[in-house]
C-alpha positions in Angstrom: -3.8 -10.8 0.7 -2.4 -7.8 -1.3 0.0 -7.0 1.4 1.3 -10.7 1.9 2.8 -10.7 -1.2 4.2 -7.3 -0.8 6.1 -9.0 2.1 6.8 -11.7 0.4 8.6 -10.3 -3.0 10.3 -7.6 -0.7 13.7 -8.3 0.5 14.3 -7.7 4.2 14.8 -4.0 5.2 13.0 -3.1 1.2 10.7 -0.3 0.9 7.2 -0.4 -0.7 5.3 3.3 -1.4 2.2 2.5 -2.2 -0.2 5.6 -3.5 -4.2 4.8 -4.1 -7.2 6.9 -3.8 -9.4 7.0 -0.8 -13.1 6.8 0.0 -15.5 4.4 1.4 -17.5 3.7 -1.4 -18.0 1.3 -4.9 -17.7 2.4 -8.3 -18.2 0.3 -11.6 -17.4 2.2 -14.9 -16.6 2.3 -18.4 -13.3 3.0 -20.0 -13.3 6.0 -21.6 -11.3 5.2 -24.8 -10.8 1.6 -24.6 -13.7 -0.9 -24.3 -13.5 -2.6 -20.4 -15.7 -2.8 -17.2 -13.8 -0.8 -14.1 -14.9 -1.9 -10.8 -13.4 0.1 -7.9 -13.2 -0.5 -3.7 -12.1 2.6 -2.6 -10.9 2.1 1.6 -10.9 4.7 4.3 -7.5 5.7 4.7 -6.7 4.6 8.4 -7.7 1.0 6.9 -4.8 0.8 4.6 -1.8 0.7 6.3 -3.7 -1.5 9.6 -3.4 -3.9 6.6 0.2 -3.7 5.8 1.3 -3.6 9.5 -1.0 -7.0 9.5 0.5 -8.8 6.8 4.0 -7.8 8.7 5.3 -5.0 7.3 5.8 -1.8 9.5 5.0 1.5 8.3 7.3 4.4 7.9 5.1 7.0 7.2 2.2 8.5 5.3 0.8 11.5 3.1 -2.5 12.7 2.7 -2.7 14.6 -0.4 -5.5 17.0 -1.7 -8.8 15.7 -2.6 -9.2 11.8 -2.4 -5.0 10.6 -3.1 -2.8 9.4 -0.1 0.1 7.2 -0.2 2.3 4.9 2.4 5.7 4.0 3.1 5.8 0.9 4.4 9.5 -1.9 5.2 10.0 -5.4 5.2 11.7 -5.7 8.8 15.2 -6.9 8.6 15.2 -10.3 10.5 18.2 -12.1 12.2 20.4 -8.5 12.5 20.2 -5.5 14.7 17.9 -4.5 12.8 20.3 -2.2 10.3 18.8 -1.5 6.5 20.7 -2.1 3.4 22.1 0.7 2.0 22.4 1.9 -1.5 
């Protein structure tokens, strides 16, 4: 759902880089110096961008950092054109 609304605030040809942590796993937590309840999906990497490229967004490319951080570069197609990005 996430990733609809990416595409939908995005302007055609926009760029969206998205960085998150991976894992496949739960967590619930405390904050450390402010009083709140963390709860935390981490998703397998591979997962991630199938998601974008579902909601209609195509992906540009991808980094997999040290440890658990990755991030994505994914585009709002340009529609009704040759398919040339905005520039600027």
């Amino acid at each position: 759902m996430a990733f609809a609304q990416f595409r939908r605030v995005l302007v055609p040809g926009g760029s969206l880089l998205l960085g998150f942590h991976v894992g496949d796993e739960r967590r619930r937590g405390q904050g450390d110096e402010h009083p709140m309840a963390l709860s935390l999906s981490l998703l397998r990497p591979e997962r991630i961008p199938e998601l974008g490229v579902a909601a209609g967004l195509e992906l540009e490319g991808s980094l997999r950092g040290e440890g658990k951080q990755a991030c994505l570069l994914l585009r709002k197609p340009v529609t009704g054109g040759a398919g040339a990005r905005p520039t600027g």
